[in-house]
N, C-alpha and C positions, 0 to 999 in steps of 0.2 A: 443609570450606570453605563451602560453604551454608549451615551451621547458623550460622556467623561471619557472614555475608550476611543474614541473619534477624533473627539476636541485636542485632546493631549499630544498625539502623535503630529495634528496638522499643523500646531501653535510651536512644538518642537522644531520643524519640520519649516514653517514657515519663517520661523528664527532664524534658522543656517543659513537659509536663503538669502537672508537678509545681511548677515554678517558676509558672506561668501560675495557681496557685490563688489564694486567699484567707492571705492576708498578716495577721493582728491580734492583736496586742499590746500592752503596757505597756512600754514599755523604760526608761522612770528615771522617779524620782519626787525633787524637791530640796527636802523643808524648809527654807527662806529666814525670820529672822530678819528685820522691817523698820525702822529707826528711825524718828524722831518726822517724817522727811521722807520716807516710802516709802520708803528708798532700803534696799537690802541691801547694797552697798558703795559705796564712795567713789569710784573708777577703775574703768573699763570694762576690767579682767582677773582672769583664775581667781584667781593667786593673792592678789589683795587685796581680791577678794569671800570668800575664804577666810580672807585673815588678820580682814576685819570682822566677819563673822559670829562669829568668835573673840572678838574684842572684843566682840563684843551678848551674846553668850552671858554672858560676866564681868559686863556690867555692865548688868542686867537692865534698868534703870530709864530705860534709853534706847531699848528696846523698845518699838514701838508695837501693832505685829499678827505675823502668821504669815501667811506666803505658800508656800502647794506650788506648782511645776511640774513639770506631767507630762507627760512625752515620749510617744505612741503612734501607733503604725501601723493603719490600716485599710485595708488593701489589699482590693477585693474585698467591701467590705462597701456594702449601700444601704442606704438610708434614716433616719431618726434615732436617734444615738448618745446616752448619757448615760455619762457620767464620775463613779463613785461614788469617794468616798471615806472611808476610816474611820478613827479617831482614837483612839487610849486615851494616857492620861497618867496623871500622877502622881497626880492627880484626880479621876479615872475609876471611878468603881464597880466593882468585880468583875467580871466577867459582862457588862458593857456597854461601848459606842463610843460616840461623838460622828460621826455620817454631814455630808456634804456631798455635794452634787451639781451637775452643771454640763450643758451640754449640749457636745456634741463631734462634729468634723465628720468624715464617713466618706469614703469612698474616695481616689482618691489612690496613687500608689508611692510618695511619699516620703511621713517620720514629720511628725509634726503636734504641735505645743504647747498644751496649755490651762492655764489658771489657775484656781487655786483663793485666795479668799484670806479672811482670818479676820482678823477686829477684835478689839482686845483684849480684852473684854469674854470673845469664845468662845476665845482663848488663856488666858486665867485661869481659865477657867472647865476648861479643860483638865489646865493645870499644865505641869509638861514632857513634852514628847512623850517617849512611851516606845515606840510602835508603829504602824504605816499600816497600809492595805492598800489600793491603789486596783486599779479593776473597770473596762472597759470592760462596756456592758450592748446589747443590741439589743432591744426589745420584753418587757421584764423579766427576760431570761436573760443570763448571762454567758459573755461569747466569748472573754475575754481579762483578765488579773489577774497583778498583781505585790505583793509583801508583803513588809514588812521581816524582820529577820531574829527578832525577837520578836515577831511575830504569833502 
């Protein structure tokens, strides 16, 4: 019965600890299609940002750039964040990426949004995306990374 007295408060105890740390990640990353007006869909809902992107896809020529959003948490983290991101396409050399960078704001309990976005020029220059991978960074090191499933 003591040892239950003991155990209880330090499994409590070692829980808070656990919740109360450093939080960071990458939680989604959305490749967005834009047309010749920014826009990635037509109506402000999933699914008809879903069925448009469908249609920009089919009909390339109404494409104007390539827009990421990427969803990450920094909980727990100071000072300044950069947000990499890496690109391979149809276009893409062997052995090599197309990077992007941004700068991305830390701390916080709740996730945070940043944007990435690319002119046509670096979309052509691309092809079609075949693979990501985006990096939370802290002072050139990485704390946190998500990648598609062809990286």
């Amino acid at each position: 019965m003591l040892r239950l007295r003991v155990l209880i408060p330090m499994l409590l105890l070692s829980a808070t600890v656990a919740l109360a740390g450093s939080d960071v990640r990458v939680i989604k990353v959305l490749p967005q299609l834009l047309d010749k007006h920014g826009r990635n869909a037509l109506n402000p809902s999933l699914f008809e940002r879903d069925a448009y992107q469908l249609h920009l896809r089919q009909n390339t020529n109404e494409v104007s750039a390539l827009r990421f959003e990427i969803q990450y948490k920094a909980k727990g983290v100071e000072g300044p964040l950069l947000l990499r991101l890496e690109l391979r396409g149809s276009k893409t050399p062997i052995g090599k990426q197309h990077v992007f960078e941004t700068t991305a704001q830390a701390g916080g309990g709740f996730s945070k949004w940043a944007r990435i976005n690319l002119d046509r020029a670096a979309s052509e220059e691309i092809g079609s995306l075949v693979a990501w991978r985006a990096s939370l960074l802290q002072n050139g090191a990485v704390i946190a990374e998500e990648q598609s499933f062809l990286w």
